[in-house]
N, C-alpha and C positions, 0 to 999 in steps of 0.2 A: 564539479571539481572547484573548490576555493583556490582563489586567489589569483594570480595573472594568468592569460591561458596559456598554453600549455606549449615551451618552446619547438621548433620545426615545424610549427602548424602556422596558419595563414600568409601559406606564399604570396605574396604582391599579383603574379602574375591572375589572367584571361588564359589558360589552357589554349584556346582557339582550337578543338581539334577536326573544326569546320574546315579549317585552313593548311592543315600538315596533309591535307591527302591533292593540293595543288602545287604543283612542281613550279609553275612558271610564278606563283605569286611568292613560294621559297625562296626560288633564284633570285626576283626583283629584292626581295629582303636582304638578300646577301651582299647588294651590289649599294641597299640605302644608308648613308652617310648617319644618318639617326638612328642607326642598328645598335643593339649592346651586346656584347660577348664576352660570356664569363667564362675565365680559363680554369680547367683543372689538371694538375700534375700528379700524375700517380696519387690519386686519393687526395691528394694536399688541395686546397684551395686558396685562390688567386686573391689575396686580402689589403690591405691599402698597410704601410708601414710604421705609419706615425699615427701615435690615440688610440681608440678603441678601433679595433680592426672592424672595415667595412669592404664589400666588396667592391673590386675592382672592374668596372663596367668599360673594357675597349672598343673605341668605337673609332668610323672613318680609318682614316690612315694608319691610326695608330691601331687597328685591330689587323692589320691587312696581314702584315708574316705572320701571324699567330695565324690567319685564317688559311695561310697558303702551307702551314707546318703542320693543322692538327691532322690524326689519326681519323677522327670523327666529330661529327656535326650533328649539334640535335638542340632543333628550335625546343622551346621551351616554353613560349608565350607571347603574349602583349602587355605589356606594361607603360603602363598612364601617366606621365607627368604634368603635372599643372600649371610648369609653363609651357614644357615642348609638345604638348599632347602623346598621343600612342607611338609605340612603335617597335618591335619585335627583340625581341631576348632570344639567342642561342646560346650554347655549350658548346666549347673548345677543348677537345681531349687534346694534350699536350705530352702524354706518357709517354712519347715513343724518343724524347730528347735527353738528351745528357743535362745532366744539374749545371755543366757550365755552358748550355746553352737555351736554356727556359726564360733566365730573365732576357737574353737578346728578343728571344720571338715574342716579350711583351713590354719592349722598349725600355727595361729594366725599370717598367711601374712596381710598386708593391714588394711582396714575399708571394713564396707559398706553405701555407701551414697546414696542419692537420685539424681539421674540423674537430675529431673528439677533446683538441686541447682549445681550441680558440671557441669553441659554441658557448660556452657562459658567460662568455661576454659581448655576443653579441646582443643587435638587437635583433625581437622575433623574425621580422619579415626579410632580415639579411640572411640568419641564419635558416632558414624555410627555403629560399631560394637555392643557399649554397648547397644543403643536403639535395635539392634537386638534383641540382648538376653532379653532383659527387654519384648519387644513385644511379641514373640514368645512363651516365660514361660509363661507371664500373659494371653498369649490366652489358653495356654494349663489350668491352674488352673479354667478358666472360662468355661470349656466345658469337664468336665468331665462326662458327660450323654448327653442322646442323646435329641437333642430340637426337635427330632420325637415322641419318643415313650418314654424316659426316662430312657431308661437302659442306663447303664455303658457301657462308648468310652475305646478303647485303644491306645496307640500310635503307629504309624506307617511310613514305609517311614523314618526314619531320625528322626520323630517326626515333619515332616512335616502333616500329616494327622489324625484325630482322625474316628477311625470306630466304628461304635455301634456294641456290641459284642451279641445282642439280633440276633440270625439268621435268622427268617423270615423279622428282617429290614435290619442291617448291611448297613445304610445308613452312605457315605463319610465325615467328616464334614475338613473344610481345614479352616485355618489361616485367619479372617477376617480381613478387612483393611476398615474404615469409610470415604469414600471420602468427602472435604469438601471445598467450596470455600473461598479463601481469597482475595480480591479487597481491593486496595486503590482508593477511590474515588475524582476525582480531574477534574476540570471545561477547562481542555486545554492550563491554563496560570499561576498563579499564587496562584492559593488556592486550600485547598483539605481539606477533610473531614476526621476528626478523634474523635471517638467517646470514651466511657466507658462503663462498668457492671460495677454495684454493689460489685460484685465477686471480680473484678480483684485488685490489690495492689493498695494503697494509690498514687493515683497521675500520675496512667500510662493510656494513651491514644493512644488508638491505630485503628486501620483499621476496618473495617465489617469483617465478617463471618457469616461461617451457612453451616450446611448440607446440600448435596445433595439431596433430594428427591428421591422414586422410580420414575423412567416412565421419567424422567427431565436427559438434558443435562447442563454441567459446562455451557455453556452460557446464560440458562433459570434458571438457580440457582442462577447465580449472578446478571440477572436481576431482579428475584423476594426478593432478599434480601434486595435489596437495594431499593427500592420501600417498603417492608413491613418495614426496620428501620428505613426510613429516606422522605421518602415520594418522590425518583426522580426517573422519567426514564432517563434509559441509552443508550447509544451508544453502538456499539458491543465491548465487551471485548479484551485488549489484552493480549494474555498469557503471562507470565514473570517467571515463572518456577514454581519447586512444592518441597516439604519438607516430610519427613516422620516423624509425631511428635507422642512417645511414648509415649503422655499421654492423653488416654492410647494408642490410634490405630488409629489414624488417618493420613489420606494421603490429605496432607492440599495443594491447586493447587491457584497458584498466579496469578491474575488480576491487571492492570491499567485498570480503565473505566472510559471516560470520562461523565461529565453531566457537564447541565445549573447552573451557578450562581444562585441559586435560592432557596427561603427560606427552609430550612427543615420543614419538619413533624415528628418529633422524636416518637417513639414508644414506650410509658412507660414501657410495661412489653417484650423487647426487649433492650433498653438502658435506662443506669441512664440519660446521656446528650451526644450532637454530637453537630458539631459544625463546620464553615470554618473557617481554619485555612490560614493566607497568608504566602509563602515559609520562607520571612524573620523572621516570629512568630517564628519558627520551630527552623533557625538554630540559632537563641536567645536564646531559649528555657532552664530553671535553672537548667533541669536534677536532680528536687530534689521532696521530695515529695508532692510537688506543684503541680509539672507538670514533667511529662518523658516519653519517649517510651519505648516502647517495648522492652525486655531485647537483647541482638545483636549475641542470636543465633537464635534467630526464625526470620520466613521468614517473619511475621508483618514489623520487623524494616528493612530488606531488602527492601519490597515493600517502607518503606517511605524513603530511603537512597537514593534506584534507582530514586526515583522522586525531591529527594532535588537536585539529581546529576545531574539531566535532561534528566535523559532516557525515 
């Protein structure tokens, strides 16, 4: 993939998942003054309020009602500073408070905003973090019982692991991630395929997608997607890298796939319209709500950048 890598990817953090299965070396963390704790509110995240939003790291005193208020806890890592050295990252779910009571339990630091509005302007390793935390809570609020038997999970590991606390199940349940493919579809030379939903914003067009299926590989996935929206078969895919997009949980993996110049078959209940586009269309293109892409932290506008670029 040309050009900067690819936003949500290179969290800051040491994972340590040597150390989420130690209860006493957790607690010692919870109790150490050089702790950081990033809060998330209903999806929104804990951002600093003045300049370019950065995250909001409470620590010591100042993290302590936030720690005594959240829902859930879930270490997150180690993270290295180069003056204070190491020291432990958790996740503070905060969703269970009233909007006039979130800024008291973070000493009225910050805001909290929605990640799909504030990520383009982050930087990489803010925004990689904050999707963390965003993913990690929303999975835990989503999986509070067991999708065995129904009884009540608890947290474990770090808050890496939810366990059914019914004893003859006590089945594992762990952090889901929705694999899903994303191709740019383009004939080898000079035109490519960029379509719309319904859904999406007034004026933006962008790439195929689509989940992975059970029993199906990334390369049987993006061949049957692109055959059921647009009516082409393709060539074998080429990878071009992969994104972790926290809304909510998916792990979105990046194709260039060639096909024939050749008319579409557009999918009504699949696409509003698609369409070839020729390279010059693109970089003419008014960027207004006419016509634009992909907003330029998702890896959509990446796959159509690397191919304006001619990778």
């Amino acid at each position: 993939m040309v050009g900067d890598p690819i936003p949500y990817t290179g969290c800051p953090l040491d994972r340590a998942g040597d150390r989420r299965t130690q209860p006493a070396w957790l607690a010692a963390r919870l109790t150490d003054p050089a702790t950081a704790f990033v809060a998330v509110w209903r999806d929104s995240s804990h951002v600093t309020d003045t300049g370019e939003p950065r995250p909001v790291r409470l620590q010591g005193e100042a993290a302590s009602l936030a720690l005594e208020l959240a829902e859930e806890v879930v270490f997150l890592g180690l993270e290295t500073d180069s003056e204070e050295g190491e020291h432990a990252v958790f996740a503070l779910d905060l969703s269970g408070l009233a909007d006039t009571e979130v800024l008291d339990a973070v000493g009225n630091q910050g805001t909290f905003q929605d990640l799909r509005r504030i990520g383009p302007q982050l930087d990489r390793a803010d925004g990689a973090l904050l999707a963390y935390a965003r993913a990690v809570l929303r999975w835990h609020r989503g999986h509070r019982f067991c999708g065995r038997c129904g009884a009540p999970t608890a947290a474990k590991d770090g808050g890496h692991v939810r366990i059914c606390t019914r004893a003859d199940c006590g089945v594992s349940h762990h952090p889901r991630t929705d694999p899903a493919v994303i191709m740019l579809v383009h004939d080898g030379r000079e035109h490519c395929v960029l379509g719309r939903q319904p859904r999406h914003p007034a004026g933006m067009h962008t790439v195929l997608a689509g989940f992975v299926e059970p029993g199906e590989s990334l390369e049987e996935a993006v061949a049957r997607e692109v055959a059921e929206e647009i009516g082409l078969t393709v060539e074998p895919p080429r990878y071009m890298g992969s994104q972790p997009w926290p809304f909510p949980a998916q792990l979105m993996v990046g194709f260039h796939v060639q096909a024939p110049y050749a008319p579409l078959s557009v999918h009504p209940d699949e696409l509003e319209r698609a369409r070839w586009y020729h390279r010059d269309e693109l970089l003419r293109a008014p960027n207004d709500e006419t016509f634009h892409l992909p907003r330029r932290d998702s890896i959509a506008r990446r796959l159509i950048d690397a191919w304006l670029a001619g990778a």
